[in-house]
Every structure is written in C-alpha cells, then in structure tokens.
N, C-alpha and C positions, 0 to 999 in steps of 0.2 A: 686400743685407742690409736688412731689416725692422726699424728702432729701435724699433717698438712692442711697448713690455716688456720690453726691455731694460735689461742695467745695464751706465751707461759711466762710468768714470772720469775727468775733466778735471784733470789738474792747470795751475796757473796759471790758474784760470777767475774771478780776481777782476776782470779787466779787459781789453778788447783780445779779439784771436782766440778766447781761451779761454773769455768770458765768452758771447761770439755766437755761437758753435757749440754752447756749450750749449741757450740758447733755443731755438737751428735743431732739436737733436735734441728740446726741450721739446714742440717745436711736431708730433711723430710718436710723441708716445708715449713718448719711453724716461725709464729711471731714470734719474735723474745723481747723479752724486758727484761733488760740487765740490771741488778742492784748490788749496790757498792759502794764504798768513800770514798776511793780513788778515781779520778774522773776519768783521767790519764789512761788507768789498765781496762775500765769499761770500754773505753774508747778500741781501746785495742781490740777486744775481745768481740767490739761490734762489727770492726771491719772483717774480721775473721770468720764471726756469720755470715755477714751479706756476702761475702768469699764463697759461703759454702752453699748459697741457695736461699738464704733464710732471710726475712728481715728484723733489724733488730734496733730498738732506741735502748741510751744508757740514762739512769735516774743515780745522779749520787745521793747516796740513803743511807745514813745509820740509823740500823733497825730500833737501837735501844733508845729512840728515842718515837715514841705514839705518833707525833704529826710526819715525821719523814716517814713512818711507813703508811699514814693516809695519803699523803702526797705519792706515794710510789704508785700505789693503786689509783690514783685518780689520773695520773698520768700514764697508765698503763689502758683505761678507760677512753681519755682522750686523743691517745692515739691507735687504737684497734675496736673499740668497740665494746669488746669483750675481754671475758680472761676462764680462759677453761684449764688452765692448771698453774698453780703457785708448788714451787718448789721452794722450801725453807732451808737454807744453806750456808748462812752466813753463820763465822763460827768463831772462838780463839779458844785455846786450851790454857794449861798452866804446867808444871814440871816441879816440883817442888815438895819435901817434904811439910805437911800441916805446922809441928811445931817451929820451922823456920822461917814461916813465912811472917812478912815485919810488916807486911801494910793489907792491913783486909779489908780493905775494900775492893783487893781484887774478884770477892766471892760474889759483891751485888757486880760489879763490871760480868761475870761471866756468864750470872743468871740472866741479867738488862741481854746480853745478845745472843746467849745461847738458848735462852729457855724465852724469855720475853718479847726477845725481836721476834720469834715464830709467833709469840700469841697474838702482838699485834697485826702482823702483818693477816693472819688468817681471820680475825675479825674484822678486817675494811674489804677483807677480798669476797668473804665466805657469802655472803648476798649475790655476788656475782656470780660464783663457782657454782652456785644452786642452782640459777637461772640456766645457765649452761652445762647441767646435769656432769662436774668437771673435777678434774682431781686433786686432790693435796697433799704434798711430800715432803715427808719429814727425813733431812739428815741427820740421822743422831749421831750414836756411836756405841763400840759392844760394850762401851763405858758405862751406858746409859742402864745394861745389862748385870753386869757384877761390877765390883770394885774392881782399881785398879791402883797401884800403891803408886803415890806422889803426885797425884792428879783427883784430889778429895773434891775440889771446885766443879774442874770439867769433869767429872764423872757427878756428884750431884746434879749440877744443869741439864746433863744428858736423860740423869734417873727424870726428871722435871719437863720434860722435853716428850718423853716416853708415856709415861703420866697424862699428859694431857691430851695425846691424840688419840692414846687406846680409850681415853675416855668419851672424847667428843667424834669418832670411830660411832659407837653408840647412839650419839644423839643424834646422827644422823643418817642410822637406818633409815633407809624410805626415801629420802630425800635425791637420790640419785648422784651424790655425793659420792666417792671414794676416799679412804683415808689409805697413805702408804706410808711406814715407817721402814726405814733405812739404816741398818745398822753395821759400817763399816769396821774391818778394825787397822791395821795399821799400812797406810798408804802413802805411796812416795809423794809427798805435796810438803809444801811449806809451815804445814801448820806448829810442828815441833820446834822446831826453831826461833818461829817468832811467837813462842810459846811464854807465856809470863812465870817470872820468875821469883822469890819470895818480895822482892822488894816491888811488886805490879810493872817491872818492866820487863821485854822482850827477851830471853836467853842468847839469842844471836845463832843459838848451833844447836843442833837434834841432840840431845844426852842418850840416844838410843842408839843400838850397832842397826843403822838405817840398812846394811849390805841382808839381813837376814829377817824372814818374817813379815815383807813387806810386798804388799799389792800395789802392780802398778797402776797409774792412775786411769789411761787406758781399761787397764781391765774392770776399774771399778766401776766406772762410766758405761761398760756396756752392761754390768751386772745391774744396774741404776734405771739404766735407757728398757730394757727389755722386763722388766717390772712395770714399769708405767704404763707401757703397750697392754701388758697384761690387767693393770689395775692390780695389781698384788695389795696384800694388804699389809705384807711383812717380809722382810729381808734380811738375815742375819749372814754377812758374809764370810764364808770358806765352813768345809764341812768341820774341820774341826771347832769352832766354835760353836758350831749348831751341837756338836757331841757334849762340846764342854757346859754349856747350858743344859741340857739331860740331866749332863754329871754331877752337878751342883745341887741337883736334887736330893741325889740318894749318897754323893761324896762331898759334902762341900770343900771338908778342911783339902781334901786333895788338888780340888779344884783352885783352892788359894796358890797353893806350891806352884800348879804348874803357869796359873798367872804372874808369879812373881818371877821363874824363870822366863817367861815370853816379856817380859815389862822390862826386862835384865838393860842396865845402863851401862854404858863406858866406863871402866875401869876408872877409877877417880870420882867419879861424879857422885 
C-alpha cells in the first residue's frame, strides 16, 4: 500500500505508538487525522507531520463515546474526501491485582476505549473504507493473546478487541477490505504508568523493570508501518512470543511460568 495521498485515521495519536506512526506515514505522503482528548498533544503531533511532509487535522475524540467517533469520521470526510485507512489505537491499561481492585467500574472504562472505541470508530468509517477498497488496524496487545497476571481488565478488552476483527476479517472477504491486527508486547511509551490502578486511578509509575524486555517505540512503529504497506493480516511481535504462542498449545502450564517471570514487577510492588 502507497500512503501517498492518502487519508489515515489515528486515533490515540497524542502520544506513544500513535503519535510516531503518524510522522512515519507524514514522512510518505499521507493525510492524517489525529484523534485524541488532548487537544494541546494532537496539536503537537500535527505540526510534527506537516514537518515531515504530511498533512494532517487534529479531532479531539473520546472514542468511548459513539457520537465523538461519528464526529471523528465525518470530519475526517470533510476534510479529505476520503479515508483509506483507520488505525484503532487509542488505549489505557490497568496494573493491579483482581481481588484488590476497589472500584470496577474500571473494567466497563477499559472495554468503552479499548474494545468499544475501536467498534465504534470502524463502523462510521467502514462504508468508507470499502469504497476505497482501504485498510483497518487494529492495535491490541499479546495481552489480547494469553493472560497476563495484574492486568485481567486490559488483557480481557484486548482478548475483545481480537475477537472482533478476526471476525469481521471474515465478513469482509470480497470486499476489498483489509483487516490487520497488531499485537505488541512491552514497549517503551507511557501507557504503564498512567496505567489505572485498583482504585480507577492513574499509577503515576511503570511497576515493571522498564530497563529489560522492552521494544522501543521506534522499532515498533516500523514493525506497524511495514505491515500496513504489506496489508498483513497479523502481527505478533518478537520471535519469542510468536514461539511462546506455539508453546501454549502443547505446554500451557510452562507458558504461564515464563509469563509471570517476563510480567515480573519491582520488588515491593
């Protein structure tokens, strides 16, 4: 796929993954359409494209909510014309063991933007996307893949998230449609930290040894960027995770051990 002159949708593109895949596509030409709540880091992230080549409007958008992401798309419409690829991006995690957490309503907040904001968004876009025979990218996570112990929420939404594109993947054989799912695992961005905590607030700080096990975000972005060119239809990134998915098959209980040592937290935590 050619992103020169094209129009891609990012939501979550205020910071992290979102924000550097945008430039990556700034830097070949395409349109962007930023989404996000902060208006302030869209803003940033646009000058940043038109910096690199690209042109790009910002939509402040919370996904988990159905009209702001018809509003994203209709102003993504009104200003380009078209839209030949929607990347689903926007995201918040959690950190917490199950029985400690004290307010759950954190579990519907993570399904509303991590599983929900994607459906809405690809059902205002997806008439478009068809028209312009265009692709759809799903960021999940290898959460979305096995369990991952203190993260029941964000690894649900992800399993949810997974779920519905390899399904609608399907329905839209023929169609000229692409589906891509994206399955990072642990990358240097902000998301751990302002990761919610038992009581539905922020952590402030990674409870994870961030120095070890971590892709940088650079690298993931090219791993992201060159998938899309391809129209991939599946991403699970580093080989060991792709082994440890095998693994799961015919070892599960092992595969838990060595997830719980890769998950391993900061002493205290």
């Amino acid at each position: 796929m050619d992103f020169a002159g094209k129009t891609v949708i990012i939501t979550g593109a205020s910071a992290g993954i979102g924000q550097e895949l945008a430039v990556s596509l700034a830097k070949q030409g395409a349109r962007l359409v930023l989404a996000a709540r902060s208006v302030a880091a869209l803003q940033d992230t646009a000058k940043r494209c038109e910096a690199a080549g690209g042109k790009a409007i910002a939509v402040a958008t919370d996904v988990a909510d159905p009209a702001a992401c018809e509003h994203l798309i209709n102003e993504a419409l009104a200003a380009f014309g078209t839209i030949d690829c929607l990347v689903n991006n926007a995201g918040i995690s959690m950190v917490v063991p199950f029985e400690q957490i004290t307010d759950l309503t954190m579990f519907e907040r993570l399904m509303r933007v991590n599983y929900l904001g994607a459906v809405y968004c690809t059902r205002y876009a997806l008439p478009h996307l068809k028209a312009s025979k265009g692709l759809l990218v799903a960021v999940s996570s290898l959460t979305g893949k096995t369990g991952v112990p203190n993260r029941t929420g964000y690894s649900a939404s992800k399993h949810a998230m997974q779920g519905f594109f390899d399904s609608l993947r399907l329905e839209l054989i023929g169609s000229g449609v692409d589906v891509l799912v994206v399955s990072p695992g642990f990358v240097a961005t902000d998301i751990r930290a302002s990761a919610l905590g038992g009581d539905g607030k922020p952590v402030g700080e990674s409870p994870r040894d961030e120095s070890e096990d971590t892709m940088s975000v650079d690298e993931c972005v090219g791993i992201i960027f060159r998938a899309m060119v391809r129209r991939d239809r599946e991403v699970v990134m580093t080989a060991r995770a792709r082994f440890g998915l095998w693994l799961k098959l015919i070892a599960p209980s092992l595969v838990d051990r060595i997830t719980l040592r890769t998950a391993r937290l900061k002493p205290g935590s």
